[in-house]
N, C-alpha and C positions, 0 to 999 in steps of 0.2 A: 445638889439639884442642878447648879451652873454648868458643871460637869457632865450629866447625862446629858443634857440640853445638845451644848457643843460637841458630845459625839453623837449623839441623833443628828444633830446638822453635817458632821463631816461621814458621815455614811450615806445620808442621801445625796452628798454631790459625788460620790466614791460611785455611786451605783448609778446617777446621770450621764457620769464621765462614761464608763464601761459604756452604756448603753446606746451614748451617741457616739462613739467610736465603734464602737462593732455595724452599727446601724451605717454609717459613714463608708467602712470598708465594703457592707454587704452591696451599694451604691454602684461603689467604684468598679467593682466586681462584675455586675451585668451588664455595664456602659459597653464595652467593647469586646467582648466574650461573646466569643457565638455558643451555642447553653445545649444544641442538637445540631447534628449536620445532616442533608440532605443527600441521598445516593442517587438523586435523580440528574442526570449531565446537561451538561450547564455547558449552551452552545461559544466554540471558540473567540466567537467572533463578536460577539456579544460583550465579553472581559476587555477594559482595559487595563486591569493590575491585580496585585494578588499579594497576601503577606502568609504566614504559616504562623497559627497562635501556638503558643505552648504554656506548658505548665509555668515558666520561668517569668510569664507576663502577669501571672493570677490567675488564669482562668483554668478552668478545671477540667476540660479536653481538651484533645490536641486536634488542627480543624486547618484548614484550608480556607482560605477566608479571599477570594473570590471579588473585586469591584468591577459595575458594571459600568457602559459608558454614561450611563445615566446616574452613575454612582452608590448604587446599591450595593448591599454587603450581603454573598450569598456563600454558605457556609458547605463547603464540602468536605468530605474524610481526606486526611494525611496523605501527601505524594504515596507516600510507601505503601499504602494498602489499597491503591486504586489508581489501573490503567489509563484512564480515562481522566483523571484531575492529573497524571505525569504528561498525557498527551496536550494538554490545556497552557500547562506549566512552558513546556516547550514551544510550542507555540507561540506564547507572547516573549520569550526570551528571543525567538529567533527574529519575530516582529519589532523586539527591541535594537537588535543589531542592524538590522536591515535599516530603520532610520538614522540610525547613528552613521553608520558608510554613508548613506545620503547628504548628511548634513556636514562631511568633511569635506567632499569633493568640491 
């Protein structure tokens, strides 16, 4: 009887473990993941910064991920499948050089 007792007990912490580890990951998973991106364009001037999510971070498309000056996270498709987020891209890279020369001279 001792016997079934303590494996009924070591099954239900077997199946709490799993469930708050998956639960834990599922979490982690939407925090920073954009989940749909936006084809609508997202003015230049608007952005000040920009990361590229990918599979390689957890998240499960690959997104253009867009910060405003006001800080928001707005989620656009990949440089490579759209004119308009490369044109964006460039943009703040060349507005990033431009203050850099500034700040040497």
């Amino acid at each position: 009887m001792a016997g079934n007792s303590m494996m009924a007990h070591t099954a239900a912490l077997l199946v709490l473990a799993v469930v708050f580890c998956s639960w834990n990951y599922a979490g982690a998973e939407g925090e920073d993941c954009c989940l749909s991106i936006s084809k609508n364009k997202i003015p230049h001037r608007l952005v000040k910064s920009f990361y590229i999510q990918t599979a390689d971070m957890g998240c499960k498309i690959p997104a253009t991920v867009f910060i405003t000056k006001k800080g928001v996270k707005l989620c656009a498709p990949p440089p490579e499948n759209n004119n308009w987020v490369q044109k964006v891209i460039r943009n703040l890279k060349n507005r990033s050089r431009k203050k850099h020369k500034g700040k040497k001279q």
